[in-house]
C-alpha positions in Angstrom: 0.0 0.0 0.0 1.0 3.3 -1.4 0.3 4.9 2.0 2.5 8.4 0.6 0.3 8.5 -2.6 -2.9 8.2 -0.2 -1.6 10.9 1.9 -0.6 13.5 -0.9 -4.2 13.0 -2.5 -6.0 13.7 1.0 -3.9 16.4 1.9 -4.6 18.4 -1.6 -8.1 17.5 -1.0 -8.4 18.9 2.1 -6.5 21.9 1.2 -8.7 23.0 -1.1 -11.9 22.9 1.8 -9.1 25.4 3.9 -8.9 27.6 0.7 -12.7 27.7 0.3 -14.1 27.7 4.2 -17.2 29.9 3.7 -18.7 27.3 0.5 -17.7 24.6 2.4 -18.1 25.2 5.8 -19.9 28.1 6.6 -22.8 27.9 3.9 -24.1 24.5 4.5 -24.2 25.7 8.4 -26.0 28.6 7.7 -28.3 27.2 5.5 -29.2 24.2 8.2 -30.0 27.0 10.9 -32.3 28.5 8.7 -34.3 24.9 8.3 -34.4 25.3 12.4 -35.4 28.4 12.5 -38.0 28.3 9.3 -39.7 25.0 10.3 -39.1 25.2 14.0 -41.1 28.5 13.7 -43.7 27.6 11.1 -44.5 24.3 11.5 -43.2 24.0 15.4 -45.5 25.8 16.7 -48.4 24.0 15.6 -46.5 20.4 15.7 -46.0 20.2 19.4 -44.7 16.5 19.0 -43.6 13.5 16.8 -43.9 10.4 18.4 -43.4 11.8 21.5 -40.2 14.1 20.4 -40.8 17.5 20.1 -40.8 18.2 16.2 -37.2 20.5 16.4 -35.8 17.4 18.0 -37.5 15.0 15.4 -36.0 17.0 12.3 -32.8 17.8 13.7 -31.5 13.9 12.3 -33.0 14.6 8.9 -31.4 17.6 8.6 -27.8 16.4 9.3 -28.2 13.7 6.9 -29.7 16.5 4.5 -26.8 18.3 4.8 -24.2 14.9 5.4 -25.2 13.5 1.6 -25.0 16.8 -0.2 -21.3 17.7 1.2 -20.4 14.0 0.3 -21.8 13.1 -2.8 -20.5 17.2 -3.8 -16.9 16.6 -2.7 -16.2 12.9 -3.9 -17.9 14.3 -7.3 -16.2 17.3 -7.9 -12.9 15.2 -6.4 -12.3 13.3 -9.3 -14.2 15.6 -12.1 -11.5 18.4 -11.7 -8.6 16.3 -12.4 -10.5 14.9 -15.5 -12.0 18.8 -16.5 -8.0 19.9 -16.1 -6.3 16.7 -17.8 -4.1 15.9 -14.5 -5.9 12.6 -13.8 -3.4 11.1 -16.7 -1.1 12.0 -14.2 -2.3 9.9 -11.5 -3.7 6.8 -13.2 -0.1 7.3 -15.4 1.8 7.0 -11.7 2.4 4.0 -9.5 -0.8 4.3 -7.7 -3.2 1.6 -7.2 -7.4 1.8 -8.1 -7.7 1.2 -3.9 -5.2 4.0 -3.2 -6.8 6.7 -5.1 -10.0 5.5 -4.0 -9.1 6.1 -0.5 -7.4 9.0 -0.9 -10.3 11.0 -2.9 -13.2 9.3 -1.2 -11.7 9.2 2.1 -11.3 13.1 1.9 -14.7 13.6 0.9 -16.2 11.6 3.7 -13.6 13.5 6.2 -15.7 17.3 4.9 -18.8 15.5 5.2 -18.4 14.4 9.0 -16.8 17.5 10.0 -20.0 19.7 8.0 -22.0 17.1 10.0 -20.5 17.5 13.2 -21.0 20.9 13.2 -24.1 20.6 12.0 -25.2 18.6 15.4 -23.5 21.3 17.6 -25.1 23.9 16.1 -28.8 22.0 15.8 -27.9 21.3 20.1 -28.4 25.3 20.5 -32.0 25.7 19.0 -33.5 22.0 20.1 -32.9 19.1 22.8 -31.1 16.4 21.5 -30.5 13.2 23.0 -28.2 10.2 21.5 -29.4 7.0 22.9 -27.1 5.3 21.1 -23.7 6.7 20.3 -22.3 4.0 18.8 -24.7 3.2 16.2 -24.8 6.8 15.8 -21.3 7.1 14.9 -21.8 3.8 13.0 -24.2 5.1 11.1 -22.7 8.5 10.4 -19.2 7.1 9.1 -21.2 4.8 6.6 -23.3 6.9 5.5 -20.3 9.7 4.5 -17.8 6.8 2.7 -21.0 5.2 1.0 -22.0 8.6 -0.5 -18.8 10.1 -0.8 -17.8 6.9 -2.9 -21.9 7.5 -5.2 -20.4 11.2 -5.4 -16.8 9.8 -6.9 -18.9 7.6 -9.2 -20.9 10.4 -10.3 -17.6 12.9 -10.9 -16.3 10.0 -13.4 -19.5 9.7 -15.0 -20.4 13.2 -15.6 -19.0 14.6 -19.2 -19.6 17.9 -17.9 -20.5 20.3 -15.1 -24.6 20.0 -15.6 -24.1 16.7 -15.4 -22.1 16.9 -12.1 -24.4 19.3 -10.4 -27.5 16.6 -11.6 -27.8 14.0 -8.7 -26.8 16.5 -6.0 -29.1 19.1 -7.3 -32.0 18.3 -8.3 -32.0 14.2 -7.5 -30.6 13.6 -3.8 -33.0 17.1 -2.1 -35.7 15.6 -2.9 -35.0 11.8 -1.9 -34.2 13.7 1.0 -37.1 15.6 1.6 -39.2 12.5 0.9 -37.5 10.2 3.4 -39.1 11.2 6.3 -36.8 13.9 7.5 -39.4 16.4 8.6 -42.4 13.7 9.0 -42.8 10.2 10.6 -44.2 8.1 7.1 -47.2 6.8 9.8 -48.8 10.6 9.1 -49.0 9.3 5.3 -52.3 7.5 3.8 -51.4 4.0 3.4 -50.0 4.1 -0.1 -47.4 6.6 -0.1 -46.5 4.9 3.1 -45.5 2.0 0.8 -44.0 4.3 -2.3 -41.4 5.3 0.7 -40.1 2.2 1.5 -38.6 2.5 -2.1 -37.1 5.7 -1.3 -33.5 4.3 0.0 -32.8 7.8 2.2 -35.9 6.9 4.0 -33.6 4.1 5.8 -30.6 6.3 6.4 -32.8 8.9 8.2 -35.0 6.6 9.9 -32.1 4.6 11.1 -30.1 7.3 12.5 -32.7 8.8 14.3 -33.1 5.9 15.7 -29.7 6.3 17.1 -30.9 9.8 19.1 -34.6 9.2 19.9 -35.0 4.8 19.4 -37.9 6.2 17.3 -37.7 5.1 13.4 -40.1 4.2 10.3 -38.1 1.1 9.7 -35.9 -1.2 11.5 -32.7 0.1 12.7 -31.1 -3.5 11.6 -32.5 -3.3 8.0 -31.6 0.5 7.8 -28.1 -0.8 8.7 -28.2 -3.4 6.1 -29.7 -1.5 3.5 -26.5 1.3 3.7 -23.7 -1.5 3.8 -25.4 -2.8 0.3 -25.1 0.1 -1.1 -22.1 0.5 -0.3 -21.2 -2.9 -1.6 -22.6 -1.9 -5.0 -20.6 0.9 -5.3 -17.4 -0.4 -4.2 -18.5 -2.8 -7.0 -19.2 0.0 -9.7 -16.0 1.5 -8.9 -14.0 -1.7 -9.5 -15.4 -2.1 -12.4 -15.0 1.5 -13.4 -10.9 1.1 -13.1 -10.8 -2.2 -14.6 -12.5 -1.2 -17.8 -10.9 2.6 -17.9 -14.7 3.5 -18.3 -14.6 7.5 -18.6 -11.0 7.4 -17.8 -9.4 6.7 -20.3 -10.6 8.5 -23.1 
């Protein structure tokens, strides 16, 4: 293992997020206290509680993973698109670097922004609501997970996009409204039967669902098959990604 190749890719990675603080750190805080204030506010008021949590508490894990998926899948995409948009990535795949040691340098970089975004995220949400974490460990389990997995969807997506519309299409105007849908700012039991069914094939529902469960042991679905459901897909796209460097798809032309 190439572990000074893995370290010069994650430190240029991370470099950039220093040059750039107020996109990358600043914004995505911002814009989260705005959800707290906005819809603890509006929709507080007249929610008292969720399942016996009062309804700030109840969004505050949906709007970490809102904000947790968008820096990941954002930074692992626009990781590996630069290189490609500026020709260097002939450079790297040219070099004595392994498929698993640019991996974890770019997606491992990615998923670092993403936790510290979401960590912050949590402090901050700690000022405006109660929050509680039953269960740290599957918190944290579910938090790390959940940051590789997507940071490794956004990686895919940055080899895969031909140009920036395509880049911006998953985190834009795809993953918001997954999110939105997944039971971040409502328990799926307040739906009528049907669309309580069309969610279960909405995969964010499980990563919400199951780390709430983490802070409140309140969830739409079983922790154990939200658990599952992330480490599958995060099987498929460690498989996507093999397959991606053994066939050059994207890469090399």
């Amino acid at each position: 293992m190439n572990f000074e190749a893995i370290k010069s890719i994650y430190a240029f990675e991370m470099a950039r997020t220093r040059r750039t603080l107020l996109q990358s750190i600043v914004s995505p805080v911002i814009t989260t206290s705005l959800y707290f204030i906005v819809f603890g506010a509006a929709i507080g008021s007249r929610m008292q509680e969720v399942q016996g949590v009062s309804y700030g508490a109840f969004i505050a894990p949906g709007l970490i993973m809102l904000t947790l998926l968008n820096q990941c899948i954002g930074n692992g995409s626009f990781g590996i698109y630069f290189p490609k948009f500026t020709g260097t990535i002939y450079e790297i795949l040219s070099s004595p670097i392994s498929m698993i040691e640019i991996v974890i340098g770019y997606v491992g970089a990615a998923a670092t922004k993403g936790l510290i975004v979401g960590t912050i995220i949590l402090v901050t949400a700690s000022f405006f609501v109660d929050i509680s974490i039953q269960h740290p460990f599957m918190m944290v389990l579910f938090f790390v997970l959940t940051a590789v997995t997507f940071s490794l969807f956004g990686f895919m997506i940055g080899i895969w996009a031909k140009d920036f519309e395509q880049l911006n299409l998953f985190p834009m105007l795809i993953v918001p409204p997954l999110v939105f849908l997944g039971g971040s700012f409502y328990s799926i039991d307040m739906l009528p039967p049907f669309w309580q069914t069309v969610s279960h094939f909405n995969p964010v529902l499980y990563l919400v669902s199951g780390f709430r469960w983490s802070f409140y042991e309140i969830a739409d679905v079983s922790p154990l098959v939200s658990l599952v459901t992330v480490l599958g897909f995060l099987i498929v796209c460690l498989s996507i990604t093999a397959w991606i460097f053994k066939t050059g798809y994207k890469l090399k032309n």
